[in-house]
C-alpha positions in Angstrom: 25.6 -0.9 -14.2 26.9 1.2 -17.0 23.5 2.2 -18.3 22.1 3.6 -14.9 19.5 6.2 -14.7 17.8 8.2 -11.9 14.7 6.9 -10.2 12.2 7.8 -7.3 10.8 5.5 -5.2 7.7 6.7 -3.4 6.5 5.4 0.0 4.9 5.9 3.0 5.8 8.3 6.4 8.0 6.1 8.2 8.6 3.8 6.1 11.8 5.6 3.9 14.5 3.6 5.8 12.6 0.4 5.4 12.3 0.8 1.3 16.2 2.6 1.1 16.9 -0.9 2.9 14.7 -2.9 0.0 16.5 -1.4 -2.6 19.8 -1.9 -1.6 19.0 -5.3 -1.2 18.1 -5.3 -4.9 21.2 -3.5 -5.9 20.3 -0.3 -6.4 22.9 2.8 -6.8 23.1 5.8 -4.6 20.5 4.9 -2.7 18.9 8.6 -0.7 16.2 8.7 1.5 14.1 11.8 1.5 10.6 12.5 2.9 7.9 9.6 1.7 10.6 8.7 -0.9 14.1 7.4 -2.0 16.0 8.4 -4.6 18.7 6.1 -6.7 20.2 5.0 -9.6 20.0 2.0 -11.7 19.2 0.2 -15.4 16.3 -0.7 -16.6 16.1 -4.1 -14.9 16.5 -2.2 -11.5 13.5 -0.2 -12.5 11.2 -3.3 -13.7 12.8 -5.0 -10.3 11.7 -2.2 -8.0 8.0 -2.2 -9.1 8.0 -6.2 -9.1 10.2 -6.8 -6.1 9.3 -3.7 -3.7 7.0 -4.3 -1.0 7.3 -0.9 0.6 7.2 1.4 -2.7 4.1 3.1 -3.8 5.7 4.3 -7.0 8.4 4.2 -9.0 8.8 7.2 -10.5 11.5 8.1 -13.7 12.7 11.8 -14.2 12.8 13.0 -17.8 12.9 16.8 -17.5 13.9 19.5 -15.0 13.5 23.1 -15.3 12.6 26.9 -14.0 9.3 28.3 -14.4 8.0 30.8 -12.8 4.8 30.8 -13.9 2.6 29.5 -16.5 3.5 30.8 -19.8 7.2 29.1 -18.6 5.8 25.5 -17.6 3.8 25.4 -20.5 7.3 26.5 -23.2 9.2 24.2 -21.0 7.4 21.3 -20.7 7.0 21.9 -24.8 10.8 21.4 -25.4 10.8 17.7 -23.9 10.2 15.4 -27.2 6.8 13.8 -26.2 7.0 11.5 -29.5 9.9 9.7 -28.1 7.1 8.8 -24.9 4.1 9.0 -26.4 2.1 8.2 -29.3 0.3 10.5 -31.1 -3.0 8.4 -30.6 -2.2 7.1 -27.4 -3.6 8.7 -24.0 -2.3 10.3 -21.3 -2.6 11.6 -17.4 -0.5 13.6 -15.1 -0.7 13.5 -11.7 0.6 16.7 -10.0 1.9 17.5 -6.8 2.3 21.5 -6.0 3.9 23.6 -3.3 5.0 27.2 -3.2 3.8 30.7 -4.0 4.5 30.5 -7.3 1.8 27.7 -8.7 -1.2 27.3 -6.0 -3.8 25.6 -8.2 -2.7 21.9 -9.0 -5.6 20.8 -11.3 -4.5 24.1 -13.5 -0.5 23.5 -13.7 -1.4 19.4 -14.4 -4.0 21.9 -17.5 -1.3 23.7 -18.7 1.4 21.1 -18.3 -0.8 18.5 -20.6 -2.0 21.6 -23.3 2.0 22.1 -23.8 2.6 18.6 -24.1 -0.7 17.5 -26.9 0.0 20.8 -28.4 3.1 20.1 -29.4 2.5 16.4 -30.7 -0.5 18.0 -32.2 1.7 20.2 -34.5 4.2 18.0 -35.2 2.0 14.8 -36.5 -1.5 16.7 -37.1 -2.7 14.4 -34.1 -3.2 14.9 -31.0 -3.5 12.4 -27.7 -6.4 12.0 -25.6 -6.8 12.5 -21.7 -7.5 8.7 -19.6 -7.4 9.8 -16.1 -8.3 6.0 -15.4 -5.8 3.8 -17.9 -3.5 5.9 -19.7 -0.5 4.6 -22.2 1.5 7.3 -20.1 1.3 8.6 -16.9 3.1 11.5 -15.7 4.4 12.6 -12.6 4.5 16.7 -12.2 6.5 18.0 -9.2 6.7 21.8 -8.7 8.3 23.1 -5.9 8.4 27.0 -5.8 9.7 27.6 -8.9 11.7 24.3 -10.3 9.7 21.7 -12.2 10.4 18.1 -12.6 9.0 15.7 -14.9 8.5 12.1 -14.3 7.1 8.9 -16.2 5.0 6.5 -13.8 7.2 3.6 -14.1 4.0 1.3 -12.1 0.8 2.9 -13.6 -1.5 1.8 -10.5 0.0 2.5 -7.3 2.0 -1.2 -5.8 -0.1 -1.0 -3.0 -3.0 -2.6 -5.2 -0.6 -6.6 -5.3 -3.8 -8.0 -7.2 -5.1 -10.4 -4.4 -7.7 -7.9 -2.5 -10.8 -9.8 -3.5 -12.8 -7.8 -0.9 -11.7 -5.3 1.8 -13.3 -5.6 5.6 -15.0 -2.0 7.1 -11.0 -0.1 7.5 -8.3 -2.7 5.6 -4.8 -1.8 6.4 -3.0 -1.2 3.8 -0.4 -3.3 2.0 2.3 -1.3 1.6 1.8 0.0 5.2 1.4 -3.4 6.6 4.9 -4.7 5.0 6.2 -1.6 6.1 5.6 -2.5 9.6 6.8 -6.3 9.3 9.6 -4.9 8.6 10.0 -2.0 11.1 9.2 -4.5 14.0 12.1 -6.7 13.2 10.1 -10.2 12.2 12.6 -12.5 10.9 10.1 -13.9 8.5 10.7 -17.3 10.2 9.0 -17.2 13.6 5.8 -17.6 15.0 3.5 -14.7 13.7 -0.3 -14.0 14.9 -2.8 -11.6 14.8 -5.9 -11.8 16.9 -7.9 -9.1 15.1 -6.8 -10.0 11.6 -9.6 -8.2 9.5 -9.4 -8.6 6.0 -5.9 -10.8 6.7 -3.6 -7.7 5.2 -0.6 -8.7 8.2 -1.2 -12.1 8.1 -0.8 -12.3 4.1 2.0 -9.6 3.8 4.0 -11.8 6.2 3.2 -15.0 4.1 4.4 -13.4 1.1 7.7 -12.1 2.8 8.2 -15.3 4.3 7.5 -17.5 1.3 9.7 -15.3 -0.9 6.9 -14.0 -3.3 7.4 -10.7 -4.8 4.1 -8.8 -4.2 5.0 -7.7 -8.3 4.3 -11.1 -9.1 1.0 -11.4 -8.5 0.0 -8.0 -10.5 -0.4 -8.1 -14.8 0.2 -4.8 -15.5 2.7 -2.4 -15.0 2.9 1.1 -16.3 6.3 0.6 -18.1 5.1 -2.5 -20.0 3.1 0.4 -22.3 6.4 2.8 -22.9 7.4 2.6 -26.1 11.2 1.5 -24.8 9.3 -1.5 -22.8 11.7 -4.6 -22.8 9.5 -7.6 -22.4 12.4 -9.8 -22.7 14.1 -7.9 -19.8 10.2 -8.6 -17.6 9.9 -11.7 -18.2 13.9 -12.3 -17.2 12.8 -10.2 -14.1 9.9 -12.3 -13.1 11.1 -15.7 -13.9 14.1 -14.8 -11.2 11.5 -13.6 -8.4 9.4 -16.8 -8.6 12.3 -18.6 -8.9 13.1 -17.5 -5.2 9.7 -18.7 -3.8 9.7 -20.9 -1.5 6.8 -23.7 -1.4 5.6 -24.3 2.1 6.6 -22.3 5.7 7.6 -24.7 8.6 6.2 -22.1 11.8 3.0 -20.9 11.7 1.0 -17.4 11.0 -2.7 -17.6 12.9 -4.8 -15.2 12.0 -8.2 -14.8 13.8 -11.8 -12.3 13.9 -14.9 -12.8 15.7 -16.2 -12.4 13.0 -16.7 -15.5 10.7 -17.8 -13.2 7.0 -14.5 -11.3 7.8 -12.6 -14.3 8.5 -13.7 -15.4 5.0 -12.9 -12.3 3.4 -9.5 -13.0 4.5 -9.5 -16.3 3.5 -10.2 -15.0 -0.1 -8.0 -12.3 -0.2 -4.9 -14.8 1.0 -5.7 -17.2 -1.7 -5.7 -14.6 -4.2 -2.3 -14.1 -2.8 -1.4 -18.0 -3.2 -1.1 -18.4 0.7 -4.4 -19.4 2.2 -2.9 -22.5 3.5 0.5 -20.9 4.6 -2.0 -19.5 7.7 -4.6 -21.0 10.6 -7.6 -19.0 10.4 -10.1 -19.1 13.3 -13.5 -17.7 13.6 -13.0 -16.4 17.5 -13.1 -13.0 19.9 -9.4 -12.1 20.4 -10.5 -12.6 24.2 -10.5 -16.8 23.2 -7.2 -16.6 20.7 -4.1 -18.3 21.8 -0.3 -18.4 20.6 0.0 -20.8 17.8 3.6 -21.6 19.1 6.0 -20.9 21.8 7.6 -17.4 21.4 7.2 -15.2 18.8 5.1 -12.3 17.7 2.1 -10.7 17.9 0.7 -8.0 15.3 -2.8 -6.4 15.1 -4.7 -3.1 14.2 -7.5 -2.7 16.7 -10.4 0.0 15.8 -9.7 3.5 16.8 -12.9 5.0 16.8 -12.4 6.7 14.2 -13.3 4.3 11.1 -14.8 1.6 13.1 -17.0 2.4 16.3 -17.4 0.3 19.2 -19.3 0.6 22.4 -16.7 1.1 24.6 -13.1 1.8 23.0 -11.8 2.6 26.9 -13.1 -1.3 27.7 -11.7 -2.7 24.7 -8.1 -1.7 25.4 -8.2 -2.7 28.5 -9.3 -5.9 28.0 -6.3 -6.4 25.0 -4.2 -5.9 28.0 -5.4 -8.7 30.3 -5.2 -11.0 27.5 -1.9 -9.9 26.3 -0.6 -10.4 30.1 -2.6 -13.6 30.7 -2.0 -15.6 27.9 0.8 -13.7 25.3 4.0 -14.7 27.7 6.8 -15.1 25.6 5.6 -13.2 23.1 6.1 -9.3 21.4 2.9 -7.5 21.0 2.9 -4.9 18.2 0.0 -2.6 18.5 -0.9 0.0 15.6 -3.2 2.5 17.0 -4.7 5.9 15.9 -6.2 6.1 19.5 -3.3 7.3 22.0 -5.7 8.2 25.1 -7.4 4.9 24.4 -4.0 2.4 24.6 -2.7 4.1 27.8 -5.5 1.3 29.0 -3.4 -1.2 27.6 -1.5 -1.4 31.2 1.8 -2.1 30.1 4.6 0.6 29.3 5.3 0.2 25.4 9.1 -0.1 25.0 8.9 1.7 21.7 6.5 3.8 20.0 6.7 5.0 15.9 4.9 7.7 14.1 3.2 6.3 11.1 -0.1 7.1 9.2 -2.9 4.4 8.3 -4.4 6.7 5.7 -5.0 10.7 6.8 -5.2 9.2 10.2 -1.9 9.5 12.7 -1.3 6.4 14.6 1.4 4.7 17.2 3.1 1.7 16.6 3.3 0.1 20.0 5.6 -2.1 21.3 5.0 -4.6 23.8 7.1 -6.8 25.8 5.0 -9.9 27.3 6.5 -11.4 30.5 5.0 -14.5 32.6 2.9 -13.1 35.1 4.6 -13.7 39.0 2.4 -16.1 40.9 2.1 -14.8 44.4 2.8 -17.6 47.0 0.1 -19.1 48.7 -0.3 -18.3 52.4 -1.8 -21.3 53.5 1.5 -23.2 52.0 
C-alpha cells in the first residue's frame, strides 16, 4: 500500500476493539485503538472500504492539518495556511463539526466561527468568491479537534454518520442503534451461523444487523451517498470497484434461522419494513406475540434483546417485568445464551440468574449492562410417590 495515508475511525464506548478488529479484517495499516476511535493507515480504497464495509464505525474521519494555537487569532492564521482550493470550491458549501476540550478554547460553536471565517476568508481573497455555510448537506464537512492547545483538521470522509445504513423506514418509541447493535453481535461472540432470536425485537435493529452480517451485505451498500463522493479527488472508478467487491460477497439465503417477535403487531410491522429496506425481511420469522409466549426457533443458540429501562419507555411494573424475563428464560431458553442490554441495573438483579459477564456500553446518553446469561435445563425434582 505505497500511497497510505492516516485515517480515524470513530465509534462507540466499547466498541474500539470490535472496529480495530473490522479494519484489520479489511486490511488496514497500523491499526490503534484509542477512546470512541481507531486510528490507521491506508489508500484511498481502504478509506472508501471503511465507510462501505464498517459496521461498527460512525465516521471515518481524514487528517489534513495539525498545529498549535493558543488562542484565536492563532486557529484562525493557522487554519488560513491549509490550501482550501485544493478541498473546496469557491461556490461550494461547507460545515465543521467541532469537538473542544481544554482551558485554552471553551466555546465550541465560536472556535467551529473562527475556524470557518479563516477558511472562506481566504478562498474569498484568492478567487473574489466566497463559500456558503450548509450545516444540513455540505460539499465538505470538516472535522475540528482541539485539545488544549493542538488543533487537528479533518475532512468527513462519510458525510452522514454510518449509523444511518438507509433501511430505517420508521423507528419504534427507543430504536437501538445500528452501529451499537452490530457492535454487540459482535462483542457476544455470534458466529453469524447459528440460531439467533429476540423476543422483544422493536423496530427489528438486532434482528436485521445480524441478517446483514450473516448474509455478507456491507451495511455501505445500502446507502447513496457518501461524503467523499463530493471531494474534488473523488475516484468513482475506485467506488464502484469497491462496491461491486462487497456485493459480490453476499450471500443469497441463510440456512438457520433469526425470529424476531413484539407483542405488539404495528411494531412488528415497523420491523418488517425496516428489514426489507435492508433486503432481509425474509431472512427472519417475525411473530406478533408477548415475549411470555415466544419460543426458540431452533435447538441451541442465542438469545438477544433490549428490554425498556424506564427510562425511554415506561411500564407498569419494571421490577415484574424482569422477573418475569427470568422464568421464561429458565423455563423455556435451555440450551440457549441470553444477552440482555439493560440501562436498569437494580431492575435485572430480578432476573434470577447470576450473569457470567457484564460490559459497559452506552445506548445513547444512557449507561447500560450487557448481560450475559447462561441457560441450563431446569432439574426436575423426583417424585415422591415414585
Amino acid at each position: 500500500m505505497t500511497d497510505a495515508f492516516p485515517m480515524i475511525a470513530k465509534t462507540l464506548f466499547g466498541l474500539e476493539d470490535v472496529l480495530a478488529a473490522e479494519l484489520e479484517e479489511l486490511g488496514a495499516l497500523d491499526v490503534q485503538t484509542g477512546n470512541r476511535m481507531c486510528s490507521f493507515r491506508g489508500d484511498l480504497r481502504m478509506l472508501y472500504r471503511a465507510n462501505v464495509e464498517c459496521r461498527t464505525a460512525v465516521r471515518v474521519l481524514k487528517p489534513i492539518a495539525r498545529f498549535p494555537a493558543d488562542g484565536t487569532d492563532a486557529l484562525y492564521r493557522r487554519i488560513g495556511r491549509t490550501n482550501w482550493l485544493k478541498h473546496l470550491e469557491p461556490e461550494g458549501s461547507l460545515a465543521i463539526d467541532p469537538v473542544v476540550n481544554g482551558r485554552v478554547f471553551t466555546n465550541s460553536l465560536y472556535a467551529a466561527q473562527v475556524a470557518k471565517d479563516g477558511i472562506v476568508d481566504q478562498i474569498r481573497k484568492r478567487t473574489g468568491q466566497r463559500p456558503s455555510v450548509d450545516l444540513e448537506d455540505p460539499d465538505v464537512r470538516i472535522n475540528l479537534h482541539i485539545a488544549h492547545k493542538r488543533v487537528t483538521v479533518y475532512l468527513d470522509a462519510s458525510g452522514d454518520s454510518l449509523h444511518k445504513r438507509g433501511y430505517r423506514q420508521a423507528a419504534g418509541e427507543a430504536p437501538l442503534g445500528e452501529v451499537l447493535a452490530a457492535g454487540i453481535l459482535r462483542l457476544v461472540g455470534w458466529d453469524a451461523a447459528s440460531p439467533l432470536a429476540d423476543f422483544m425485537c422493536g423496530s427489528g435493529t438486532f434482528l436485521i444487523e445480524a441478517a446483514l452480517l450473516a448474509r455478507r451485505i456491507a451495511p455501505g451498500t445500502l446507502r447513496e451517498t457518501f461524503g467523499y463522493m463530493r471531494w474534488k479527488d473523488y475516484c468513482p472508478a475506485t467506488h464502484e470497484e469497491v462496491l461491486a467487491a462487497a456485493r459480490g460477497q453476499e450471500l443469497p439465503n441463510l440456512s438457520f434461522p433469526i425470529q424476531g417477535s413484539d407483542c405488539d403487531g404495528e411494531v412488528v410491522n415497523v420491523a418488517w419494513e425496516n428489514a426489507r429496506g435492508a433486503r432481509v425481511a425474509d431472512d427472519v420469522i417475525w411473530k406478533v406475540q408477548d415475549f411470555a409466549e415466544a419460543r426458540p426457533p431452533a435447538p441451541g443458540g442465542i438469545l438477544l434483546t433490549n428490554p425498556p429501562y424506564e427510562e425511554r419507555i415506561k411500564t407498569n411494573d419494571i421490577v415484574a417485568l424482569y422477573r418475569h424475563i427470568g422464568d421464561v428464560l429458565k423455563h423455556h431458553w435451555a440450551g440457549y445464551t441470553a444477552h440482555i442490554l439493560t440501562g436498569n441495573r437494580e431492575a435485572a438483579k430480578f432476573i434470577g440468574l447470576r450473569p457470567a459477564a457484564r460490559i459497559k456500553l452506552f445506548n445513547g446518553p444512557i449507561e447500560c449492562r450487557l448481560l450475559k446469561f447462561g441457560i441450563y435445563a431446569l432439574e426436575r425434582k423426583p417424585n415422591p410417590e415414585t
